[in-house]
Phi, psi and omega in degrees: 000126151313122160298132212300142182294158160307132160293145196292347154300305188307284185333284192338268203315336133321311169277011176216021161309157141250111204230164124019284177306306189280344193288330186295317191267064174198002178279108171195147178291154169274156174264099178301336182262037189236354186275134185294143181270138191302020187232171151251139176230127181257137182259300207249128172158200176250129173240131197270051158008093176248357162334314205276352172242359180280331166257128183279137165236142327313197185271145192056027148329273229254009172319336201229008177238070190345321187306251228320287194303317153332282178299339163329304182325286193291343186290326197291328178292326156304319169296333206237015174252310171217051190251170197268166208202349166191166159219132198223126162290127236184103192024062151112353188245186173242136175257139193260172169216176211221180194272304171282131156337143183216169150276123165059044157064023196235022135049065163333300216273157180251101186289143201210125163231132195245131206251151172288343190115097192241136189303001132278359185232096171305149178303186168119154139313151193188134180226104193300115176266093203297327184267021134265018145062018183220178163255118212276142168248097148231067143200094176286106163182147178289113189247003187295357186286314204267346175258005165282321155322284167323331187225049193012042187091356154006099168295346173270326153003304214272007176230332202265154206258328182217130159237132166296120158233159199241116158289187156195144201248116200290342187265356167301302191286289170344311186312330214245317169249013166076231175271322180329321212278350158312321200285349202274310182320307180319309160314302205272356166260312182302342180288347188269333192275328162313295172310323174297315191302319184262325155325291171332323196262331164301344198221025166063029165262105176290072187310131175241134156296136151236120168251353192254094155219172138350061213313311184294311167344294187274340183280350174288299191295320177269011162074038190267146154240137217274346213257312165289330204194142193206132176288158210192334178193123157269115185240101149303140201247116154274116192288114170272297203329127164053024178229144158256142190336134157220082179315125150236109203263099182241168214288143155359275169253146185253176127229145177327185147269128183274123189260123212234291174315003204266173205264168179294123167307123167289164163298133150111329191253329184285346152292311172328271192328307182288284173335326208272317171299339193235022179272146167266106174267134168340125201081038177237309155045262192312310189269023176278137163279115160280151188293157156309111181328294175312330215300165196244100203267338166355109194293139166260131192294094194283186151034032175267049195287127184330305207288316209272163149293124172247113188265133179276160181235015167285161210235161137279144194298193127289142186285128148250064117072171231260156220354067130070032170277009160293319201305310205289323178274009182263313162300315160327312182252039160288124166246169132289152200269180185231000175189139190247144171278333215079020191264187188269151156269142190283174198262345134332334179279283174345289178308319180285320159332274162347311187281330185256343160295327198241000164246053190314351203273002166317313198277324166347285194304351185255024183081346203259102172349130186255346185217070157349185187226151149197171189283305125206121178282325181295348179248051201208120165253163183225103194254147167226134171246108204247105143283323142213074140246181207291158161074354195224108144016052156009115168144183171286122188235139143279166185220098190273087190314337183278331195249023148078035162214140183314173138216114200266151217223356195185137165262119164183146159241122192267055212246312145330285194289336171259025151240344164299285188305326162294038188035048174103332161314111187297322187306320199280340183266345163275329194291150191306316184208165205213107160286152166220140166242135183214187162184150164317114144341282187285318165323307180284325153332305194290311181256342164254342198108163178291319194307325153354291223285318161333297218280321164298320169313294137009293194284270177354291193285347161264024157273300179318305210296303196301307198281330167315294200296315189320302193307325216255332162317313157305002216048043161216179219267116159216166209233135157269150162250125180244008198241119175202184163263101197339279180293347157311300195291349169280297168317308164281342170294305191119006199274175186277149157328301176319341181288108155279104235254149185217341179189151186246146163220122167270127189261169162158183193259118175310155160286000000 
């Protein structure tokens, strides 16, 4: 019998490995004057001033004045999600750089908000103008209807007064990265989905993930050319203020259709084609297997061999200090780091990473959603490669998040091999310890559909975003990596093929 073809997820991710070779024919200079610019612009609309509000002037201004804290909420809640945070100069031009992180600084996505109609937000469209810091409304009309359609109805909707949808604009990433740059676009909106989240909680705002909705829809309802730009991820915001939590747990994730069929594709079409391909079309709904409500998510207890060592990684949380102004100030002066010394991290650090990425319900008591959204988070697995810390075995760790422990899986030091696989990159061979997020593939597939490969990128990167804010809270330095050499990093690790490498994140003490 013949073996069953690869689904166009699998291809995609089999066509935009990287190896030794594709990396060598794909060595070309960029045309610097063809890079796209990181902005959107409305010619035509209303604009909406969110300056006068990220800091109160004078301080307690705005104690007695309910307009003046609304708006306060959302502006601060837009800023500490994707608002700009410096400008740095960069061959002759200015470069911005923003509160969530990007590859190679060129910042798909476009944040869009859309209100049902609040007595200070007229319904309608709205497009976060990061570098005025304001909101262009251009289509005063009403749309929470078509996008509840759209998003079949989403029980966190039905109440909530505002939404966040995160487009990407596919040729920002593309220019640099080619077909590759899907995977980055995915990353770089989960660091973004990550910051609404934790945005929220300065601003008493609750975010719900929607990844199942209509694709053509929402790109209709923002009046998008769909050929250029594609919604990718929705969160409703439910309004905490002077209310009690009233969670609506509508489901997460949806999943596509699986592609099977597709015709061969050139180099340069195959991100368009793999998007196009992970869209939920209208009328499919009914005839999807959804995953089960009921599933038993239990992570299963991988890599727990008599022989490896089991290190616990419980913890004291991290403080973000009273009503979480270190976190808000922690987002802000977030860099990526750009050279690591080599020296070690103490393993005190490490656990506090470890705890505030994978254990939210720690944090409760600080205000912070003790139980986040993602898309499935159970399907991401997480290995570390220790290079230096204190207290901990040089090799390969798994990190089994329900019972809250290492498990070392390879004795080695791997410092060499992880700067041949980061391409080369100096961060892989300095840095103390080296994260991978990876996951089965085909398991997912199998259960969402080709669209899965959104929703693991996705996941990664606001697993990353967390692991970024924690290290610069500690003082210490990291970098996310999306460029590495696939099959390498399943060879030195020691993990299975099946294993799909989906994000890298480098810790270490900066230089």
């Amino acid at each position: 019998m013949p073996e069953l073809r690869q689904s166009i997820a699998q291809h995609y991710h089999e066509r935009t490995k990287y190896s030794p070779e594709s990396i060598s024919a794909k060595n070309k200079a960029l045309d610097w004057t063809k890079q796209p610019v990181p902005f959107k612009e409305y010619k035509i609309g209303s604009n909406f001033d969110l300056k006068p509000y990220i800091k109160e002037k004078p301080p307690g201004s705005f104690a007695n004045n309910p307009e003046a804290q609304w708006w306060q909420r959302l502006s601060r809640l837009i800023f500490c999600s994707y608002g700009l945070t410096a400008r740095m100069p960069s061959m002759g031009n200015t470069v911005y750089l923003r509160a969530a992180p990007s590859a190679g600084g060129l910042y798909p996505a476009e944040m869009y908000l859309l209100s049902r109609g609040t007595p200070l937000l007229p319904p309608g469209l709205y497009n976060y103008q990061c570098r005025t810091h304001s909101l262009m409304h251009y289509w005063e009309s009403d749309v929470w209807q078509k996008l509840q359609e759209a998003c079949f109805g989403n029980s966190s909707l039905q109440s909530a007064q505002l939404a966040i949808v995160i487009t990407s604009v596919f040729y920002r990433s593309a220019w640099r990265y080619e077909d590759r740059a899907y995977r980055r676009i995915c990353l770089d909106t989960g660091h973004l989905i990550g910051n609404i989240e934790l945005a929220g909680a300065l601003s008493n705002y609750r975010p719900h993930l929607i990844g199942g909705f209509v694709d053509e829809s929402v790109n209709e309802l923002l009046y998008i050319d769909s050929r250029q730009e594609g919604a990718i991820a929705v969160l409703s915001l439910e309004d905490l203020q002077g209310s009690e939590q009233n969670f609506h747990l509508g489901r997460t994730a949806l999943p596509s259709t699986t592609e099977t069929d597709y015709p061969r594709i050139p180099d340069g079409r195959l991100l368009g084609y793999f998007h196009l391909a992970t869209q939920i079309k209208p009328g499919t709904t009914g005839k999807l297997n959804l995953p089960l409500e009921n599933l038993d998510k239990s992570i299963e207890d991988k890599y727990n061999f008599s022989f490896c060592d089991k290190i616990s990684t419980a913890t004291k949380p991290i403080d973000w200090g009273k009503k979480l102004e270190d976190l808000e100030g922690t987002i802000l002066k977030r860099r990526s780091t750009r050279a690591f010394s080599g020296e070690s991290l103490s393993f005190d650090d490490l656990k506090a990473l470890l705890d505030f990425t994978y254990q939210p319900q720690n944090y409760a008591n600080q205000n912070l959603d003790n139980s986040p959204d993602y898309f499935d988070v159970n399907l991401i697995e997480t290995f570390i490669a220790v290079s230096g810390v204190e207290g901990l075995e040089r090799g390969c760790y798994y990190y089994a998040p329900k019972t809250q422990e290492l498990r070392q899986i390879r004795f080695k030091n791997f410092r060499r091999e992880l700067h041949y696989l980061c391409l080369g990159q100096d961060l892989g061979r300095d840095a103390a310890a080296v994260m991978f997020h990876t996951a089965n593939l085909k398991t997912a597939i199998a259960q969402y559909g080709d669209r899965v490969y959104r929703y693991l990128h996705m996941d990664a990167g606001h697993l990353g975003q967390r692991l970024n804010l924690g290290a610069i809270r500690l003082g210490l330095g990291v970098c996310g990596i999306g460029g590495f050499f696939d099959d390498k990093v399943n060879e030195v690790l020691g993990i299975p093929n099946d294993e799909a490498v989906l994000y890298i994140t480098t810790l270490g003490k900066p230089r």
